[in-house]
VMD Tcl script that builds the backbone (N, CA, C; Angstrom):
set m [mol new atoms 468]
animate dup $m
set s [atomselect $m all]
$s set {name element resname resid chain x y z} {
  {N N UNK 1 A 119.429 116.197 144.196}
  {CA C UNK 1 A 118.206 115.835 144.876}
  {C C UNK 1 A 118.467 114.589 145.719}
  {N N UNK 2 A 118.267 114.946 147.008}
  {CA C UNK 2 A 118.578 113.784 148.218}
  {C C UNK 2 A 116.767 112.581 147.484}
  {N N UNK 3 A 117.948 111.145 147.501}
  {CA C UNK 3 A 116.517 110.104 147.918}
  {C C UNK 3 A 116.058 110.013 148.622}
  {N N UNK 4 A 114.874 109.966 148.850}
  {CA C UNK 4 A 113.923 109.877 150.247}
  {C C UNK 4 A 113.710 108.128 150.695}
  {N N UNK 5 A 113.867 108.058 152.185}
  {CA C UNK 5 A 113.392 106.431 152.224}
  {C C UNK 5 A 112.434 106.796 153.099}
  {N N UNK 6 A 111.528 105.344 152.878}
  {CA C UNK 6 A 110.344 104.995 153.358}
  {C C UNK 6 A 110.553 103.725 154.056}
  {N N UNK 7 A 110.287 104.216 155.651}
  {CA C UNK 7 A 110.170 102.759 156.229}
  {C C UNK 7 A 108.701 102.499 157.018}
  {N N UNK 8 A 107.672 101.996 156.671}
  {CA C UNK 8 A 106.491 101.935 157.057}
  {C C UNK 8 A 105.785 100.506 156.674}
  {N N UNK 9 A 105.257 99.764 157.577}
  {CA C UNK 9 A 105.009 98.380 157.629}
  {C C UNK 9 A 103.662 98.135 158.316}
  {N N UNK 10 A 102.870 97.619 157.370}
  {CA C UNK 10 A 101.761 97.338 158.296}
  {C C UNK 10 A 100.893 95.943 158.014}
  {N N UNK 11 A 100.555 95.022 159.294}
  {CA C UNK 11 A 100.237 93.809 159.589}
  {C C UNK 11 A 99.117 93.728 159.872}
  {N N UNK 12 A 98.314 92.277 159.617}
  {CA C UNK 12 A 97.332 91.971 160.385}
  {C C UNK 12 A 97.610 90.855 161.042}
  {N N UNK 13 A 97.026 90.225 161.971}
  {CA C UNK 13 A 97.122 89.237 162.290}
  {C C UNK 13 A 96.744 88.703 164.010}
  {N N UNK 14 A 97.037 87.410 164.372}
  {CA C UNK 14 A 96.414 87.738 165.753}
  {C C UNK 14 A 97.815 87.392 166.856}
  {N N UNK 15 A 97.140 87.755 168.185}
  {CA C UNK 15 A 98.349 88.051 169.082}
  {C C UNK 15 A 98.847 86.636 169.763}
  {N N UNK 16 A 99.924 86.070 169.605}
  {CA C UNK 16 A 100.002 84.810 170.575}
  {C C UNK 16 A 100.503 84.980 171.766}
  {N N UNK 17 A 100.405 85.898 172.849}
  {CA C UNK 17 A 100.472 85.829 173.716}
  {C C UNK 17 A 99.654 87.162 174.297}
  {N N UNK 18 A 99.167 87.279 175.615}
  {CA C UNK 18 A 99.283 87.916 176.323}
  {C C UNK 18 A 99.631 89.577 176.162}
  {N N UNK 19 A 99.425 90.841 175.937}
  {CA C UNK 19 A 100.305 91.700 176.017}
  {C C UNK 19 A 101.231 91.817 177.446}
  {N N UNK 20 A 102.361 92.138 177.183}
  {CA C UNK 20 A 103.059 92.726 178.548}
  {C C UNK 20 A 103.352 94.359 178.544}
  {N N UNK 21 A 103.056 95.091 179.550}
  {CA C UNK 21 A 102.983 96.235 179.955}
  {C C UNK 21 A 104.109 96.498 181.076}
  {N N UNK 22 A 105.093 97.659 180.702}
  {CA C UNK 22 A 105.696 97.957 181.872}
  {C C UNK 22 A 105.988 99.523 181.742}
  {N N UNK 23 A 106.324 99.928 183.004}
  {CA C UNK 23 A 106.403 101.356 183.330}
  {C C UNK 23 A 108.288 100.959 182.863}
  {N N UNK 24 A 108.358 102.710 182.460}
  {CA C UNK 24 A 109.399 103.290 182.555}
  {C C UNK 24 A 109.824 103.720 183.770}
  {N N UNK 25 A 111.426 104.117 184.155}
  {CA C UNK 25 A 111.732 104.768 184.614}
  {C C UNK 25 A 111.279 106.734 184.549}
  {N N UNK 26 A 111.794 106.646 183.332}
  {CA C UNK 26 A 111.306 107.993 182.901}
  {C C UNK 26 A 109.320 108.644 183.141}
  {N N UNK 27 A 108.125 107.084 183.427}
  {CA C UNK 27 A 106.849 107.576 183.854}
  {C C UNK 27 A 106.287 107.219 182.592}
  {N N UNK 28 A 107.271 106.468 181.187}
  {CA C UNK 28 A 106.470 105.899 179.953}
  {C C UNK 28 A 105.699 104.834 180.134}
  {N N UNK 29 A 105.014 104.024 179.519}
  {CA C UNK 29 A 104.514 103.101 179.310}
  {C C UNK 29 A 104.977 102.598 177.879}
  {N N UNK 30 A 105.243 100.841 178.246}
  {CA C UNK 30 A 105.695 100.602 177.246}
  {C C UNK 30 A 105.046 99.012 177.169}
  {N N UNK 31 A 104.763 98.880 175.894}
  {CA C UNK 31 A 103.346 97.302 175.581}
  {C C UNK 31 A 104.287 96.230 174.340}
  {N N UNK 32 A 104.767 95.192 174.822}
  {CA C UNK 32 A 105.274 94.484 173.901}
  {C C UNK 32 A 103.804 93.432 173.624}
  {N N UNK 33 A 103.573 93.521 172.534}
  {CA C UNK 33 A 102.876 92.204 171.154}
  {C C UNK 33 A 104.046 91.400 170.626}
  {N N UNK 34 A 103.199 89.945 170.404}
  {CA C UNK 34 A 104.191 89.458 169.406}
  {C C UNK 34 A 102.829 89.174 168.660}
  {N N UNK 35 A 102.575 88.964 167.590}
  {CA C UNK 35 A 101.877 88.821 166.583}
  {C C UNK 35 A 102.177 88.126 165.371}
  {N N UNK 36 A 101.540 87.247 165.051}
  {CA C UNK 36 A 101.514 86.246 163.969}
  {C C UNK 36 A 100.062 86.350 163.141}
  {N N UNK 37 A 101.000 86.396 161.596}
  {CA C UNK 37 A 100.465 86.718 160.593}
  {C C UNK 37 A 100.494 85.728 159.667}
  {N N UNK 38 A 100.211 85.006 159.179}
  {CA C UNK 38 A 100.154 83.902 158.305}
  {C C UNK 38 A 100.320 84.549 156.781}
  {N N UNK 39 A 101.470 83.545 155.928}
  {CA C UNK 39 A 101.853 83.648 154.819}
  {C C UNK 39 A 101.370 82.136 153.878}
  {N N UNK 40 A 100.149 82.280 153.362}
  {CA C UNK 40 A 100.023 81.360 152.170}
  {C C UNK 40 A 100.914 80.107 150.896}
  {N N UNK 41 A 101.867 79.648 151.365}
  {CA C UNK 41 A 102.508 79.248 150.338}
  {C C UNK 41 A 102.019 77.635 149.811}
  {N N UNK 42 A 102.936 76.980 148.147}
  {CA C UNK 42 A 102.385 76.145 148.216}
  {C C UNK 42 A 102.999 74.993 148.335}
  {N N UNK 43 A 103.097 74.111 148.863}
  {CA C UNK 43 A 103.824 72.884 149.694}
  {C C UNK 43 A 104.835 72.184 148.081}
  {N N UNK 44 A 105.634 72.077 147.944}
  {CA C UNK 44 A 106.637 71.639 146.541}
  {C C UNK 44 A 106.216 69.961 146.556}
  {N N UNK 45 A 106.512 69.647 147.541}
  {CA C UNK 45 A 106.239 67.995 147.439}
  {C C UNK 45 A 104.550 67.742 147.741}
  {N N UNK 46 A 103.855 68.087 148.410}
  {CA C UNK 46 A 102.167 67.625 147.980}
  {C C UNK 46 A 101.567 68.572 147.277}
  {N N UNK 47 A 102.108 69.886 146.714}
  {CA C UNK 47 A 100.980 70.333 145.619}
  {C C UNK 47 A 100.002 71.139 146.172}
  {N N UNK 48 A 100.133 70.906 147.567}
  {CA C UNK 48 A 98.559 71.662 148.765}
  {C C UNK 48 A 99.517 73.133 149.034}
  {N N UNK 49 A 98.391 74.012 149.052}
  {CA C UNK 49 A 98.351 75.276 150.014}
  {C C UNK 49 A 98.413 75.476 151.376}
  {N N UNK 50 A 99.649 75.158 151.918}
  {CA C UNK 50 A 99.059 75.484 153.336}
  {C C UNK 50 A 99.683 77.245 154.272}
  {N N UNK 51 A 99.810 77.154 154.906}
  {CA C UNK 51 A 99.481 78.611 156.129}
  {C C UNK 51 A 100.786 78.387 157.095}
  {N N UNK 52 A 101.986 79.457 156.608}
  {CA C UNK 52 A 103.453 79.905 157.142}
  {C C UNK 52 A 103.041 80.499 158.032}
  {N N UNK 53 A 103.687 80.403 159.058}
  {CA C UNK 53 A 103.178 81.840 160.312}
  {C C UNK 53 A 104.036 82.740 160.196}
  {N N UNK 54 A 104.341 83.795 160.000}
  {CA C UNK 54 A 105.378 84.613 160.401}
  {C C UNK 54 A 105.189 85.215 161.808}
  {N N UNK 55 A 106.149 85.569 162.819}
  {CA C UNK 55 A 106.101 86.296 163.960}
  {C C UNK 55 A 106.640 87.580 164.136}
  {N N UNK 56 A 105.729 88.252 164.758}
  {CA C UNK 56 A 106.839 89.704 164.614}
  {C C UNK 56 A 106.766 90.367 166.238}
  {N N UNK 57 A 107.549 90.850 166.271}
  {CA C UNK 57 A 107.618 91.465 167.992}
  {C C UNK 57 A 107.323 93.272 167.662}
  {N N UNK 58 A 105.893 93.754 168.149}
  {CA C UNK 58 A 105.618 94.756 168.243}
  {C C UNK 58 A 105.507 95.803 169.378}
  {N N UNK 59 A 106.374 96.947 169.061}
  {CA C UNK 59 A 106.607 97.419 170.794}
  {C C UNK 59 A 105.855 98.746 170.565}
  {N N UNK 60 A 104.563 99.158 171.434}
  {CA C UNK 60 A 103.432 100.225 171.813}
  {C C UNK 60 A 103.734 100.996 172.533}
  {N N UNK 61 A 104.077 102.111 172.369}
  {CA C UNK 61 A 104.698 103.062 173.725}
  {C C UNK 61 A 103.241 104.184 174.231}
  {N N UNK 62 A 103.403 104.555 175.460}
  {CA C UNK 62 A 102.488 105.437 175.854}
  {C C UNK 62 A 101.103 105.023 176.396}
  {N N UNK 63 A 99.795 105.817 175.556}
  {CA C UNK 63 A 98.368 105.665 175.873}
  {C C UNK 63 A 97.933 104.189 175.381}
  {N N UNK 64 A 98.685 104.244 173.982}
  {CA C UNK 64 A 97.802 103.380 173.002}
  {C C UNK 64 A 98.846 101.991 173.723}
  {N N UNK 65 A 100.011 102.160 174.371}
  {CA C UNK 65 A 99.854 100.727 175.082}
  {C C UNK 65 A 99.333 100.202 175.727}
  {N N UNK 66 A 98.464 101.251 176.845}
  {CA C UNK 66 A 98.113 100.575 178.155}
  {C C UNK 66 A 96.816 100.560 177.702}
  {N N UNK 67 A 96.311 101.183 176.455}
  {CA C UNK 67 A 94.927 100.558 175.927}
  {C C UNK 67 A 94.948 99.342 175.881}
  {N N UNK 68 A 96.185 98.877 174.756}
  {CA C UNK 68 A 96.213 97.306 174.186}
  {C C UNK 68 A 96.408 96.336 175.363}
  {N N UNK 69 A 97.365 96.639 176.242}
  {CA C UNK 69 A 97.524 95.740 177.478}
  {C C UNK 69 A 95.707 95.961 178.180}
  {N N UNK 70 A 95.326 96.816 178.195}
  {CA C UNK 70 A 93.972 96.439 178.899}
  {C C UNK 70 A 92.707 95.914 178.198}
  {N N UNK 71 A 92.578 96.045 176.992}
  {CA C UNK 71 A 91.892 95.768 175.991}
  {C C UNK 71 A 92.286 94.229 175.157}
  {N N UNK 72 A 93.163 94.161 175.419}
  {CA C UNK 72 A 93.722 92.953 174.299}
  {C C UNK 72 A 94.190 91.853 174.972}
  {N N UNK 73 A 93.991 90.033 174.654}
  {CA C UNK 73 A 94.548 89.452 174.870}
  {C C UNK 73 A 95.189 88.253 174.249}
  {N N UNK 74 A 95.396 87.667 174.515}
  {CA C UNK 74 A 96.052 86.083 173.282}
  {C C UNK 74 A 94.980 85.717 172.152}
  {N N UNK 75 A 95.329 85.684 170.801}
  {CA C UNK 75 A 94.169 85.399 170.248}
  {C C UNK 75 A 93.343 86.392 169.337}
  {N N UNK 76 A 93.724 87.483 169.725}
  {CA C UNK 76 A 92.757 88.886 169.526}
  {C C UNK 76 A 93.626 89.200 168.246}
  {N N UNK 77 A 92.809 89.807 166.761}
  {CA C UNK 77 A 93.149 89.920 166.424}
  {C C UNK 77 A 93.672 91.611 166.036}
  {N N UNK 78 A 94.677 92.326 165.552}
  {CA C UNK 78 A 95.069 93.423 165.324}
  {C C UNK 78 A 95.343 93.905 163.942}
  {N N UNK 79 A 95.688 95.204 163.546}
  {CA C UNK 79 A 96.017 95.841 162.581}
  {C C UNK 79 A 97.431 96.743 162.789}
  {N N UNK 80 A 98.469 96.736 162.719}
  {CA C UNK 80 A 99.909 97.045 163.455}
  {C C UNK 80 A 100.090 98.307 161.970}
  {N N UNK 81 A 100.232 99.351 162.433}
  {CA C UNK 81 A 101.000 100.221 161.556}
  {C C UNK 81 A 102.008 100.587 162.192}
  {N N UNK 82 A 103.203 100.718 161.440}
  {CA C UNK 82 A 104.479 101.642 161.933}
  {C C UNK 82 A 105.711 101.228 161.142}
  {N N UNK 83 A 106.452 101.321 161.856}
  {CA C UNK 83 A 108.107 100.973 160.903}
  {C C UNK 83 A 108.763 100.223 161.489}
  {N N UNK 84 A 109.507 99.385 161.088}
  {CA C UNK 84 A 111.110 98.903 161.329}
  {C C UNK 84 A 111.903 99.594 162.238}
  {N N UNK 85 A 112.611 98.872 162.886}
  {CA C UNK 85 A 113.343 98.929 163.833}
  {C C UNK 85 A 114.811 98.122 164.323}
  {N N UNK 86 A 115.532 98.201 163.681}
  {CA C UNK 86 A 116.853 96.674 163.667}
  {C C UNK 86 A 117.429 97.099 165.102}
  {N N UNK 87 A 118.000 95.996 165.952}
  {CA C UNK 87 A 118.176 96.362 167.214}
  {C C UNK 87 A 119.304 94.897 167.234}
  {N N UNK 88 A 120.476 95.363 168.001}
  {CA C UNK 88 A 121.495 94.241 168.254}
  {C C UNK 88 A 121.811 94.322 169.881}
  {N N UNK 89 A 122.409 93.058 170.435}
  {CA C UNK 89 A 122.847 93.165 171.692}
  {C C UNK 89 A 123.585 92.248 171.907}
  {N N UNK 90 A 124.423 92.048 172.952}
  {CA C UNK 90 A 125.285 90.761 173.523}
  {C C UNK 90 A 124.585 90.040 174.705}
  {N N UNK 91 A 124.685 89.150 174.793}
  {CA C UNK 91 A 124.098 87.777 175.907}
  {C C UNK 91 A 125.211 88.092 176.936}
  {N N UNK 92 A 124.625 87.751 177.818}
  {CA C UNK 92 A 125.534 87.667 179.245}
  {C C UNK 92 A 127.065 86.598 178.861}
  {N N UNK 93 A 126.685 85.141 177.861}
  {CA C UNK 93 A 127.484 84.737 177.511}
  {C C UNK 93 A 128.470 84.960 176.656}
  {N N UNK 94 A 128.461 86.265 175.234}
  {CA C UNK 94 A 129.467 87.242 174.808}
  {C C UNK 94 A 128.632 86.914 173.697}
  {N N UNK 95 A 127.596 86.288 173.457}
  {CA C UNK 95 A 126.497 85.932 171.463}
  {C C UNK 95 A 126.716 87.497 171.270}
  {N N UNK 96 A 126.558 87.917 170.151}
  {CA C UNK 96 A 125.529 88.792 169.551}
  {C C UNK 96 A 124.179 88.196 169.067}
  {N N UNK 97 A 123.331 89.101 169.135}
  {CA C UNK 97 A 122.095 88.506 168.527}
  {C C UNK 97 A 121.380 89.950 168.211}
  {N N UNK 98 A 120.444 89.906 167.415}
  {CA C UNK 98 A 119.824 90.654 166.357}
  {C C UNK 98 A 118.728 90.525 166.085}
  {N N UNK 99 A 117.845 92.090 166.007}
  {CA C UNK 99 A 116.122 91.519 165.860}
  {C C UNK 99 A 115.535 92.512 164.858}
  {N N UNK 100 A 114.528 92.620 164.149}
  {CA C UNK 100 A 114.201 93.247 163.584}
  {C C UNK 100 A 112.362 93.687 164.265}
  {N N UNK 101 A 112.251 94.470 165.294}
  {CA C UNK 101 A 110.799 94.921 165.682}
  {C C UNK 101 A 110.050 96.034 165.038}
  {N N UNK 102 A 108.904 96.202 164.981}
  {CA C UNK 102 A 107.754 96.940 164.633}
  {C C UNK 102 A 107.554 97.778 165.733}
  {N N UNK 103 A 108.055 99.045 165.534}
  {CA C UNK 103 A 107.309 100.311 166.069}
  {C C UNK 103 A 106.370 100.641 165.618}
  {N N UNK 104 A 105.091 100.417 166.766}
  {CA C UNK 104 A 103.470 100.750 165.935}
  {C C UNK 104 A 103.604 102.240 166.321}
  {N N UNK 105 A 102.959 102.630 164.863}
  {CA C UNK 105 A 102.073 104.027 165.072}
  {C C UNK 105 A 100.743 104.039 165.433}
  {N N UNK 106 A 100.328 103.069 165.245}
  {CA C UNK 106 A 98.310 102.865 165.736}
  {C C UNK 106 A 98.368 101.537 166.075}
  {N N UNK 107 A 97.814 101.223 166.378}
  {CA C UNK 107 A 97.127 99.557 166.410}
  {C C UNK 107 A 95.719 99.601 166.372}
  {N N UNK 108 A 94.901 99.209 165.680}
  {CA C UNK 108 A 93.589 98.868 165.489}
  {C C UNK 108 A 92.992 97.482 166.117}
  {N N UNK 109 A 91.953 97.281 166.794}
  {CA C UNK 109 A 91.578 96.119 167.165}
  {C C UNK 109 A 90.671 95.797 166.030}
  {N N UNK 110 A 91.050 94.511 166.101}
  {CA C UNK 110 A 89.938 94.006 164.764}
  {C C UNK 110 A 88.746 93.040 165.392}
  {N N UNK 111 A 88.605 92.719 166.222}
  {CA C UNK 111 A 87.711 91.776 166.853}
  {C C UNK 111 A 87.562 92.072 168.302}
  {N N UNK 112 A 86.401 91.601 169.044}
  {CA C UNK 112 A 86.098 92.184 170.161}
  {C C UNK 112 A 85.994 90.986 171.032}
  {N N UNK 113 A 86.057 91.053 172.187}
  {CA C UNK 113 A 86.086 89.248 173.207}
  {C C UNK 113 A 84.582 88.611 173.296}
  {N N UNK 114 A 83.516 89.738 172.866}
  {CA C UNK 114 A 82.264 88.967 172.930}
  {C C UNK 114 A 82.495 88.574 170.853}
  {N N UNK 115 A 82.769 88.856 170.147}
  {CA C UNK 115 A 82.758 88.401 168.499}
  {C C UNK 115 A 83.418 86.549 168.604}
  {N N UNK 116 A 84.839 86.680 169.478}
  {CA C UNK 116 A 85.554 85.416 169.685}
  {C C UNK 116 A 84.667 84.317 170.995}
  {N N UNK 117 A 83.697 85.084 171.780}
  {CA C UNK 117 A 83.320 83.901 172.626}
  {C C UNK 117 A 83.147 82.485 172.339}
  {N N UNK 118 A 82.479 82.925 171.090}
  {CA C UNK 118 A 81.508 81.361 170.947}
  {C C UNK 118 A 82.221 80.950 169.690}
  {N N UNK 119 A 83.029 81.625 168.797}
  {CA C UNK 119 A 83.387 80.331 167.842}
  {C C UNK 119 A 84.432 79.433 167.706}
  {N N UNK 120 A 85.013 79.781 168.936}
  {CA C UNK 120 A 86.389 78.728 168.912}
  {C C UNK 120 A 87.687 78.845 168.150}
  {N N UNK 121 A 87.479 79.866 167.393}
  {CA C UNK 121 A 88.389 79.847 166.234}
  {C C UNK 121 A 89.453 80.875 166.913}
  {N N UNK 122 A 88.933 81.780 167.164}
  {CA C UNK 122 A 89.907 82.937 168.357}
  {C C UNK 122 A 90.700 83.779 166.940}
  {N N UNK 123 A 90.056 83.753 165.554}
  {CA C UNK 123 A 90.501 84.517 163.846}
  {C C UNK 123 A 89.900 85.914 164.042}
  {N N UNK 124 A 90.294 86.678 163.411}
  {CA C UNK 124 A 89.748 87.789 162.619}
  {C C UNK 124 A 88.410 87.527 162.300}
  {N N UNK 125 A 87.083 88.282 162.882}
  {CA C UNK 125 A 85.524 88.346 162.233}
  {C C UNK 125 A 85.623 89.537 162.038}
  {N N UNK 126 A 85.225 89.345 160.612}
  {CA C UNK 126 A 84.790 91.051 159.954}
  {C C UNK 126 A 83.713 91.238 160.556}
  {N N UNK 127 A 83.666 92.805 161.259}
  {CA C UNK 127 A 82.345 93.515 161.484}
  {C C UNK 127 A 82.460 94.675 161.522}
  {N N UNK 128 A 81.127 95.648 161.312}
  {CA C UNK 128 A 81.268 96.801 161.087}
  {C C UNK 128 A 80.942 97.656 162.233}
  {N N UNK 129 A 81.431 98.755 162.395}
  {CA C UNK 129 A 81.408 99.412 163.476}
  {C C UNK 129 A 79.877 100.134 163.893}
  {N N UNK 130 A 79.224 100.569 162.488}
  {CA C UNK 130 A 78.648 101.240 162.774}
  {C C UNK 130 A 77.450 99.937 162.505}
  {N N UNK 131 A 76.279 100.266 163.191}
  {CA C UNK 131 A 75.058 99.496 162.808}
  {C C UNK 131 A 74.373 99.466 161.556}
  {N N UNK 132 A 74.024 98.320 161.197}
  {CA C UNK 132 A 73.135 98.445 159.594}
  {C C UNK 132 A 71.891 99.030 160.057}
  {N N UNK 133 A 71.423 99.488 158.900}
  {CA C UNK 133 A 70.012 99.997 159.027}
  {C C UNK 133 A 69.544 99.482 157.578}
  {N N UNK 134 A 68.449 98.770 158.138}
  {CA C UNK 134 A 67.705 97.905 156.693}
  {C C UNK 134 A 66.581 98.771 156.414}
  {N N UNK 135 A 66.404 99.102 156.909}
  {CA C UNK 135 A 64.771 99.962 156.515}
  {C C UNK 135 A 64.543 100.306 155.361}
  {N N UNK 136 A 65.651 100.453 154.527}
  {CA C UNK 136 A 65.379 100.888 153.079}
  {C C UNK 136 A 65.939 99.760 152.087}
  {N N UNK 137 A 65.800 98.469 152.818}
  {CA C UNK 137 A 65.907 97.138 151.826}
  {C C UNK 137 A 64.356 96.436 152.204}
  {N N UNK 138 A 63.350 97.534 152.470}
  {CA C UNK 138 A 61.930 96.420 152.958}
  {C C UNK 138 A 61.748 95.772 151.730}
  {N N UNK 139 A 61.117 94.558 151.618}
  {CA C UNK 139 A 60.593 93.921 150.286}
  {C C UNK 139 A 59.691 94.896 149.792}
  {N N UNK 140 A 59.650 94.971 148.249}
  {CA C UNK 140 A 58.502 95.325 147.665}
  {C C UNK 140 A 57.125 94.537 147.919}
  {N N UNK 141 A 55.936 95.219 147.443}
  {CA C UNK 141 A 55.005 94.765 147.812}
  {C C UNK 141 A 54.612 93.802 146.789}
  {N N UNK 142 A 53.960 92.727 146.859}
  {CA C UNK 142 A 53.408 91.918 145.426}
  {C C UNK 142 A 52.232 92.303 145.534}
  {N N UNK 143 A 51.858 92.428 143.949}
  {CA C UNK 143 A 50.513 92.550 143.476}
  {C C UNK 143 A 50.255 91.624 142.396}
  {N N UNK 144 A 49.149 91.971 141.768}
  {CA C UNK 144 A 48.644 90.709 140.986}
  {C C UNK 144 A 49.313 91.065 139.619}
  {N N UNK 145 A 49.387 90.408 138.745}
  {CA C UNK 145 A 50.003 90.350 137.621}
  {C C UNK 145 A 49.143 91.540 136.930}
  {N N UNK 146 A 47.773 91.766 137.103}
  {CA C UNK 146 A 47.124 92.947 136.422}
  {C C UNK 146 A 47.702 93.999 136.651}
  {N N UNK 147 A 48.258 94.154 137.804}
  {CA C UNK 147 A 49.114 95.934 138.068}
  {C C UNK 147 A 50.312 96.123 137.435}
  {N N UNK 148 A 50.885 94.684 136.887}
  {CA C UNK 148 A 52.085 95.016 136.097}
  {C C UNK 148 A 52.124 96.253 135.177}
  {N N UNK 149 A 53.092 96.517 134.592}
  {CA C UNK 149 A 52.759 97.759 133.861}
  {C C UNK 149 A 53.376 97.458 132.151}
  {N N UNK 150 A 52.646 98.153 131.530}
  {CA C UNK 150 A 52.009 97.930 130.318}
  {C C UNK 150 A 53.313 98.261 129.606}
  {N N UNK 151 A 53.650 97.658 128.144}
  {CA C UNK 151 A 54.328 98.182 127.268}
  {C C UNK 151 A 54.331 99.749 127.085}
  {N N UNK 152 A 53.638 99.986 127.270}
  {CA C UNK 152 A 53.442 101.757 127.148}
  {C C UNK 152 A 53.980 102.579 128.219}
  {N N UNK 153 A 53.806 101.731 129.484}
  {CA C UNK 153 A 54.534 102.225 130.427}
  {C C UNK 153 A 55.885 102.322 130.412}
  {N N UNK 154 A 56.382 101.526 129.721}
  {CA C UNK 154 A 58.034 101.621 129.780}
  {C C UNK 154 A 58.996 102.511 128.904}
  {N N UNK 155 A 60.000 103.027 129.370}
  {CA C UNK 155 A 59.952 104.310 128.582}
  {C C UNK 155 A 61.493 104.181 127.578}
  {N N UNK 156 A 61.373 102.969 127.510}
  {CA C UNK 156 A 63.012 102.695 126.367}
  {C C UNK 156 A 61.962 101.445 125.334}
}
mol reanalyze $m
mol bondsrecalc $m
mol representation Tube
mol addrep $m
């Protein structure tokens, strides 16, 4: 029985730059993200919690790039699914150098440019897509303590 591997990775976090969009030769579209995700750790010498950034370089091919390049900008936050990707090359000067990128399968927007207008923070706001409907949280009505209902009324 062959082992099966699993390479599938998925991020949140927000975009620090810009998307860039470029055409292929071949008529593709292709959307580089870099995206930073913050890692929690706790500081050894003061004892405090503070906020690692990690960076990751995410490359969007096709529709769902030229969505994100038109839809998305610095700041905005995302949801990155896809896999790993290890990639090596040489510098004009003879380096090797080495990267490890995120091929998205989706990208989700998590925030919208009117959610980030006004708070400055340019984070992740949870909101829901679809609209609440309260109508069935109206307050009850009050009545007078006489309408309460009686020991007899209760049925445990």
């Amino acid at each position: 029985m062959a082992a099966s591997n699993i390479n599938r990775v998925i991020i949140t976090g927000n975009l620090t730059s810009d998307p860039e969009l470029r055409a292929l030769p071949s008529g593709s579209s292709l959307c580089k993200l870099r995206v930073a995700c913050n890692t929690r750790r706790k500081d050894g010498a003061s004892g405090e919690w503070v906020d690692k950034p990690n960076y990751f370089d995410v490359t969007v091919w096709g529709a769902q790039g030229e969505n994100c390049a038109k839809y998305l900008a610095k700041g905005r936050g995302v949801a990155v699914d896809g896999r790993l990707e290890w990639r090596e090359w040489e510098t004009p000067e003879g380096n090797k150098r080495q990267a490890v990128d995120i091929i998205a399968d989706s990208v989700q927007f998590l925030s919208s440019p009117r959610d980030e207008g006004g708070s400055g923070q340019g984070g992740f706001t949870p909101s829901a897509d679809v609209p609440t409907d309260t109508s069935d949280f109206a307050a009850a009505p009050t009545g007078s303590p006489a309408s309460a209902p009686s020991e007899d009324d209760i049925p445990f």
